[in-house]
C-alpha positions as CSV (number, residue, x, y, z in Angstrom):
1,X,0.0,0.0,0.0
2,X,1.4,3.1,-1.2
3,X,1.3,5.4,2.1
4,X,3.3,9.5,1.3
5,X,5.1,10.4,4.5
6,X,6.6,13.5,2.9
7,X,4.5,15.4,0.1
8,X,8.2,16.0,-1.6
9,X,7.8,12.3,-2.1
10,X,5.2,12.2,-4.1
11,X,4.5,13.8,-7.7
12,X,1.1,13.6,-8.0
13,X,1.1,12.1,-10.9
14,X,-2.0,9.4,-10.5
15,X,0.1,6.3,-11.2
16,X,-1.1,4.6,-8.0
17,X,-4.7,5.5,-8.7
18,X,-4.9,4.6,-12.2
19,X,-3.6,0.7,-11.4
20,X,-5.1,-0.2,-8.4
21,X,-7.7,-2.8,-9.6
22,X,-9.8,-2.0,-6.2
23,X,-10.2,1.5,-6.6
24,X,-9.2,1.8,-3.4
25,X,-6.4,5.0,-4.1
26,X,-8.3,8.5,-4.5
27,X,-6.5,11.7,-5.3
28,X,-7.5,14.8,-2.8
29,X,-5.9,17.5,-3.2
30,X,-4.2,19.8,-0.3
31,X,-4.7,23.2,0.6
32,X,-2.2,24.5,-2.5
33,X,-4.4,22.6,-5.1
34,X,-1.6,19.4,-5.0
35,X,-3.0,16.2,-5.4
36,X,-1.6,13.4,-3.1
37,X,-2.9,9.7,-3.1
38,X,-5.4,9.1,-0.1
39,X,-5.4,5.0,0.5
40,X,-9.2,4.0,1.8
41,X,-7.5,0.9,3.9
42,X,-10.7,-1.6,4.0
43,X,-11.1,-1.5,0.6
44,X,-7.2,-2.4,-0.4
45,X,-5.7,-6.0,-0.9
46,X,-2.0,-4.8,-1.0
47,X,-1.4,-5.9,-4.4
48,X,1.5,-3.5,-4.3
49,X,0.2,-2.3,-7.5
50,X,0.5,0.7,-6.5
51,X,4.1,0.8,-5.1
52,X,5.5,-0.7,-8.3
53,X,3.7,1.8,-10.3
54,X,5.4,4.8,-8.3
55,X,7.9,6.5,-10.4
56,X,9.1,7.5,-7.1
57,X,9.5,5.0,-5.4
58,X,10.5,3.1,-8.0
59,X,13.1,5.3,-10.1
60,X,14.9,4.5,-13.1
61,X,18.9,5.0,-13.2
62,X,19.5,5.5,-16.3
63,X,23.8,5.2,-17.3
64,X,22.9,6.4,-21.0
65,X,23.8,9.5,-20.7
66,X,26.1,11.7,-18.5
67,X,24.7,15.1,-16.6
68,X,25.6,17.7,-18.0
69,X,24.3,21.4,-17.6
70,X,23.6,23.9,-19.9
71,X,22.5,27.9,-19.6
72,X,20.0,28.9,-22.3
73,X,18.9,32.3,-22.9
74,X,16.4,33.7,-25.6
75,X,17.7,35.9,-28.5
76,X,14.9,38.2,-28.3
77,X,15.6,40.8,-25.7
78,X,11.9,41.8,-25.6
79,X,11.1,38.2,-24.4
80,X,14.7,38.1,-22.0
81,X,12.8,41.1,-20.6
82,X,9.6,39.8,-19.5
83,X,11.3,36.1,-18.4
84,X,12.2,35.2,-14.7
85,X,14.1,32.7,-16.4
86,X,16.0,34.1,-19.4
87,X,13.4,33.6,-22.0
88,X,14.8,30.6,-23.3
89,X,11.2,28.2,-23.1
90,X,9.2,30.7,-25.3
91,X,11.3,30.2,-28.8
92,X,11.4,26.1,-27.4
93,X,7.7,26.0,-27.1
94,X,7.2,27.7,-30.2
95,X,9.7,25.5,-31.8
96,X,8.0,22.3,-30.2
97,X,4.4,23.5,-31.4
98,X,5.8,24.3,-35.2
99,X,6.9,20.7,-35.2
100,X,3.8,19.4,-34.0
101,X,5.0,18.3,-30.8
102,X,2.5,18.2,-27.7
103,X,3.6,20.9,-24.4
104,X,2.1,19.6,-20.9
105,X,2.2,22.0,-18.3
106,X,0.4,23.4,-15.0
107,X,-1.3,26.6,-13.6
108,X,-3.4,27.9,-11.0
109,X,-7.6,29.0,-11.3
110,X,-8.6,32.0,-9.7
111,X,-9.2,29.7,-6.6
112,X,-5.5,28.5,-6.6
113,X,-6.2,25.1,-7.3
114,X,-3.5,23.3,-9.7
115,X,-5.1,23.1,-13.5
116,X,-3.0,20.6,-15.4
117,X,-3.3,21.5,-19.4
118,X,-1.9,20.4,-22.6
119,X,-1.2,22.7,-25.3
120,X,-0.2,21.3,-29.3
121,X,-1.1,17.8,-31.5
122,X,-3.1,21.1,-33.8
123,X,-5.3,21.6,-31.0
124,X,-5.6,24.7,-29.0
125,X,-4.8,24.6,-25.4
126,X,-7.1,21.6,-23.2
127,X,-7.1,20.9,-19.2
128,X,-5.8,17.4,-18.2
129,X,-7.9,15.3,-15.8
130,X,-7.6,11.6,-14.7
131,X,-6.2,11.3,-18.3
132,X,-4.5,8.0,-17.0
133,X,-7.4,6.7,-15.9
134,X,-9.6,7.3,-19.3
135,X,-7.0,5.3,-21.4
């Protein structure tokens, strides 16, 4: 049973909900508009399911490639101006878009709560909901 001790541990990400075969994982969300996995105990058969789904508690080393850092920073000084970051996701997400490529991202409602949303795939901009769950 997957249980989060520490909300950094967790990405909210619905793995653990979308395989258990009992239903028995809902997602609540916190006071920030987070959504963390809430276990209802009587209902679970500890599978595990869940655990072996957690891309956190199950991570991936990969050895293909070696870290490496790199400091990007748009060419347009119009957009440097209005970054926090240097500008440099703009021209990418333009770039990704132009290619038909698919940008996933997340913002807050005017209540704060966390809207997930896909932009791209020559559609306009669409929120994200359970979308494990429906496929």
């Amino acid at each position: 049973m997957i249980v989060v001790k520490n909300k950094a541990d967790c990405c909210g990400c619905t793995a653990c909900y979308s395989v258990c075969p009992k239903k028995a994982i809902s997602m609540q969300q916190d006071q920030e508009g987070f959504l963390y996995p809430f276990v209802e105990i009587s209902k679970c058969i500890d599978c595990k399911l869940c655990e072996s789904a957690c891309p956190i508690e199950n991570k991936i080393e990969s050895k293909m490639f070696d870290r490496k850092a790199y400091v990007l920073r748009a060419k347009d000084v119009e957009i440097v101006s209005t970054s926090t970051s240097g500008g440099f996701v703009t021209p990418l997400g333009e770039w990704i878009l132009n290619q038909g490529g698919v940008i996933c991202g997340a913002t807050y409602n005017e209540e704060y709560k966390v809207i997930h949303k896909i932009s791209g795939g020559g559609q306009k901009s669409f929120e994200v909901q359970n979308t494990c769950r429906a496929i």
